[in-house]
C-alpha positions in Angstrom: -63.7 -42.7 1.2 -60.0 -41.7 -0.1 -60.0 -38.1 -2.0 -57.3 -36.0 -3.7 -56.9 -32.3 -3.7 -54.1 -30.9 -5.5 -51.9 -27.7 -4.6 -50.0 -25.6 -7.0 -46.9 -25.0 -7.1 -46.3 -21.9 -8.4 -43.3 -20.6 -10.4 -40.8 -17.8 -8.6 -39.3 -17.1 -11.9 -42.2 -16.2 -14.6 -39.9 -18.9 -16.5 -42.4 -21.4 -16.2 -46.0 -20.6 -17.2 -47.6 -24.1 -17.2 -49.6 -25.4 -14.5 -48.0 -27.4 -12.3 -49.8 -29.4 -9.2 -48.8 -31.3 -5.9 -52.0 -34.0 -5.2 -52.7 -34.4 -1.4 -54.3 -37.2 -0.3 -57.8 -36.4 2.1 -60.2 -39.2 4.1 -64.0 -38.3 3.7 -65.5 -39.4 6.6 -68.9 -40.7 6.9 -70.8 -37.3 8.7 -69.1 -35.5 5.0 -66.5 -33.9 7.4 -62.7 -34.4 6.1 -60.0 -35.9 7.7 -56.4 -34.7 7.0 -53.6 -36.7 6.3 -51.9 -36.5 9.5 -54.9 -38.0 11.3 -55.6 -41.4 9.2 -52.2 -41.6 7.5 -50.4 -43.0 11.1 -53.0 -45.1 11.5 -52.6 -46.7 7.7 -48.8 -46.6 8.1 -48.8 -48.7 11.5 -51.4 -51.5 9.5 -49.1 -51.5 6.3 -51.8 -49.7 4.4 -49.5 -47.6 2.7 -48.3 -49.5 -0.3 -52.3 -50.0 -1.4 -53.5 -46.3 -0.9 -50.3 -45.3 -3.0 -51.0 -47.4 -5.2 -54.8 -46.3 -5.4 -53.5 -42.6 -5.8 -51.2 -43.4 -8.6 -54.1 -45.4 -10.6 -56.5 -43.0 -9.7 -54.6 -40.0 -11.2 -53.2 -41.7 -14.5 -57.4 -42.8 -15.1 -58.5 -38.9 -14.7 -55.0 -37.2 -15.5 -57.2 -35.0 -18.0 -59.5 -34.0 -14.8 -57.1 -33.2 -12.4 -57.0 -29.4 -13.0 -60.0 -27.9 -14.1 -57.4 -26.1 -17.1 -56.2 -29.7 -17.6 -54.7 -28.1 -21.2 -52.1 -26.3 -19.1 -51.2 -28.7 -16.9 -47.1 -28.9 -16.9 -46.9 -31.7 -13.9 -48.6 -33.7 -11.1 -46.3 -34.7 -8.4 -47.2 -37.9 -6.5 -46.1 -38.5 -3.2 -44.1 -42.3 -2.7 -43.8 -43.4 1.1 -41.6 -45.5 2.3 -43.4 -48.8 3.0 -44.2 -48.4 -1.1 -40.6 -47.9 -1.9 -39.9 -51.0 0.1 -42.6 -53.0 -1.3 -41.7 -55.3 -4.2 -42.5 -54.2 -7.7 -43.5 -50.2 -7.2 -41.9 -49.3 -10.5 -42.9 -52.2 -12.6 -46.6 -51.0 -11.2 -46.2 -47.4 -12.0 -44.9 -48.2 -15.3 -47.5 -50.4 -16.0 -50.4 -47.9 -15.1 -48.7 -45.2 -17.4 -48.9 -47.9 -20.2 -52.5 -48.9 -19.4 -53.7 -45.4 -19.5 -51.8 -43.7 -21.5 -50.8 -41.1 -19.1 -48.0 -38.5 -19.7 -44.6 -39.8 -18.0 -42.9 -36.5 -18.9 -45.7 -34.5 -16.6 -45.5 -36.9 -13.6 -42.9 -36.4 -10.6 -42.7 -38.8 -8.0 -41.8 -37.6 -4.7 -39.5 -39.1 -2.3 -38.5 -37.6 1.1 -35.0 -37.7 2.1 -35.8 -39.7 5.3 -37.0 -42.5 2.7 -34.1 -41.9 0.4 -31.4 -42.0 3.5 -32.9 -45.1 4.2 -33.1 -47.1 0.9 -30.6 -45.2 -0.9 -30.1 -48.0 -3.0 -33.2 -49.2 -3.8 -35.0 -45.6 -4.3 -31.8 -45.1 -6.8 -33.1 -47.8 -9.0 -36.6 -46.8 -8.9 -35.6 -43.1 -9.8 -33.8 -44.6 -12.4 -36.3 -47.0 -14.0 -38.6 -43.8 -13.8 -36.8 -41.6 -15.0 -35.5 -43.3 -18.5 -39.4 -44.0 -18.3 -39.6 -40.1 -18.5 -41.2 -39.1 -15.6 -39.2 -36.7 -13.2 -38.4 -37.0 -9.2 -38.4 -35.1 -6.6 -36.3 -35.0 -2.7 -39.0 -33.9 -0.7 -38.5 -32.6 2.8 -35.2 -32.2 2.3 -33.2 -30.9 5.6 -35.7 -32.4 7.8 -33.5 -34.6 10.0 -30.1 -36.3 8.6 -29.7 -33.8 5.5 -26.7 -34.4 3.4 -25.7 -32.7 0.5 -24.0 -36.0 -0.4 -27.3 -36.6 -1.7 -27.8 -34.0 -4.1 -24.6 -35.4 -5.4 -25.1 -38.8 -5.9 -28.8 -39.5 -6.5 -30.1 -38.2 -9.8 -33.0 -35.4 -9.1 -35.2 -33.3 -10.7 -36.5 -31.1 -7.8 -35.3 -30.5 -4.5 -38.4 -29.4 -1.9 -36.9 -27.5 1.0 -38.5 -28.3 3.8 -41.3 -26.0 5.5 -38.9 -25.8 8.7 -36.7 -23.5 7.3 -38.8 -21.3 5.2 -40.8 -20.6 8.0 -38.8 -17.6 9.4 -36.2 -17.4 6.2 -37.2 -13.4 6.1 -35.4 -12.6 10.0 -33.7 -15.9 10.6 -29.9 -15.6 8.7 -29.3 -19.2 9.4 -32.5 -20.4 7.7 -31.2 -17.6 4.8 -27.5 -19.1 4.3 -29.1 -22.7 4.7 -31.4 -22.2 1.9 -29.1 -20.5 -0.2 -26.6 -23.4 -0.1 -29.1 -25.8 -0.6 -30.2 -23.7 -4.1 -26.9 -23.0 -5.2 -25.7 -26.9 -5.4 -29.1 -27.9 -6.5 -28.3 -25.3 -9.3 -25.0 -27.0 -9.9 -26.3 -30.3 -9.8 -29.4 -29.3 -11.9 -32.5 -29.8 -9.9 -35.0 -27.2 -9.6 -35.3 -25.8 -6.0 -38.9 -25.4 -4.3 -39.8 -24.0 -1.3 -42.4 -25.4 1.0 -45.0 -23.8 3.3 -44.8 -20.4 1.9 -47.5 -18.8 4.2 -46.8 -14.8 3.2 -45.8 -12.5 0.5 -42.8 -11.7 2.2 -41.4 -15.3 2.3 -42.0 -15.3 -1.6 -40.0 -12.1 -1.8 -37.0 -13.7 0.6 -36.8 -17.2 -1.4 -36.8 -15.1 -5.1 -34.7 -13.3 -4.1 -32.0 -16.6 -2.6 -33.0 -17.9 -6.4 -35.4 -20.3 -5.7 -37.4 -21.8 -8.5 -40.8 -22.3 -6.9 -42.8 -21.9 -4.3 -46.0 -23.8 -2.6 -48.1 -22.7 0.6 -51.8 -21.3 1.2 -51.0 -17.5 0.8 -50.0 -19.1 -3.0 -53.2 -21.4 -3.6 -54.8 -23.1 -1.0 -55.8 -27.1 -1.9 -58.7 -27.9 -4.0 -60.9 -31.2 -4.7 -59.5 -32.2 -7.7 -62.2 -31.8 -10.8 -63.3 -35.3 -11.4 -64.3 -35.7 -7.9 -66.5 -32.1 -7.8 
C-alpha cells in the first residue's frame, strides 16, 4: 500500500510564515513495517512504474489537499516530486491540469519538483511542462541541483521558482570552504534570477546558522521536522 508523509520546509528568513510541505512517498508493507523510497522506488523505476505512482501521488494530494497538514489553514505549498519516466511520458501536464480542475485544488500552492538530472535530460520537454504549469499557476522547483552535471546555464535559461541545493553540499558547508563558496554562488544567481534557494538535508543547528548566514531562503532536514503521515491517512 502507497503512503505520503510530508516534510516541512521551513523558512530561514522569518519572511515567510505559512506552512509549507515537501510530500515523500512511503510503501506499507504487509507485516505494518514501512519501506522507504530507496528500497521499492528502483524496483518501480526498472518496471516503468513510475509514471502511474506519480500520477497516483498527484491525484491523491489534489482529493485531500485540505488534509495534508493537520493546520491545513496555513498551508502556503505542497511540493510534488515529478520523475523522469513521468516527464517523458505523454500528456503529464494535460493530467495535472486536469486533476487541479477536477478537484478544485490550489495551483498557486502546488510546486512541482524536477531534479536537474531530469531537466539536463529533457531540457526541452521539462521547459514546456514548467511552462504550461506555471501560466497554470502552480510554481517549480530544480531539485538536487549540483548533483552531477550542474550548470548554472540552467538557472539562466529555464524559468524556476525554487532552486533545492543538493544535500551533498550542505552536509559539511560549516568547515568545508568549497561547499561555502559553492552554495553561495548558487544563492546569489538564484537571487538574480529570482528563485528562492533551499537547502537540503539540514541535519544540525549549526548547518541552519551557516546557510542563513550564505542567504539562503529555506531549509529542510530532521533536526528541522522530521516526516509525518500525512492527516488523511492517520
Amino acid at each position: 500500500m502507497l503512503l505520503l508523509d510530508y516534510q516541512e520546509i521551513i523558512s530561514l528568513t522569518g519572511t515567510d510564515t505559512a506552512t509549507n510541505i515537501e510530500l515523500l512517498l512511503r510503501l506499507g508493507d504487509e507485516d505494518g513495517s514501512i519501506v522507504l523510497p530507496g528500497v521499492f522506488l528502483p524496483a518501480a523505476e526498472r518496471y516503468g512504474l513510475m509514471p502511474a505512482i506519480d500520477r497516483w501521488v498527484i491525484r491523491k494530494a489534489l482529493s485531500s489537499f485540505n488534509n495534508l497538514h493537520p493546520t491545513a489553514q496555513a498551508l502556503g505549498s505542497c511540493a510534488i516530486n515529478l520523475s523522469g519516466a513521468s516527464v517523458e511520458a505523454e500528456g503529464l501536464a494535460d493530467f495535472i491540469l486536469g486533476c487541479i480542475a477536477e478537484h478544485g485544488g490550489p495551483p498557486q500552492q502546488l510546486c512541482f519538483e524536477v531534479t536537474e538530472t531530469v531537466a539536463v535530460r529533457n531540457l526541452v520537454k521539462v521547459a514546456s511542462i514548467v511552462e504550461r504549469l506555471r501560466c497554470a499557476g502552480c510554481s517549480i522547483a530544480l531539485d538536487d541541483f549540483g548533483d552531477g552535471m550542474s550548470s548554472f546555464g540552467y538557472l539562466k535559461n529555464l524559468p524556476l521558482d525554487r532552486i533545492k541545493i543538493d544535500r551533498s553540499f550542505i552536509i559539511d558547508l560549516d568547515t568545508d570552504p568549497i561547499s561555502r563558496t559553492i552554495i553561495s554562488a548558487i544563492t546569489k544567481i538564484g537571487h538574480q534570477r529570482g528563485p528562492k534557494v533551499v537547502a537540503e538535508g539540514v541535519s544540525s543547528g549549526h548547518l541552519c546558522v551557516a546557510a542563513r548566514s550564505l542567504g539562503v531562503d529555506y531549509a529542510q532536514g530532521f533536526c528541522l521536522h522530521r516526516p509525518e503521515q500525512v492527516a488523511f491517512q492517520r
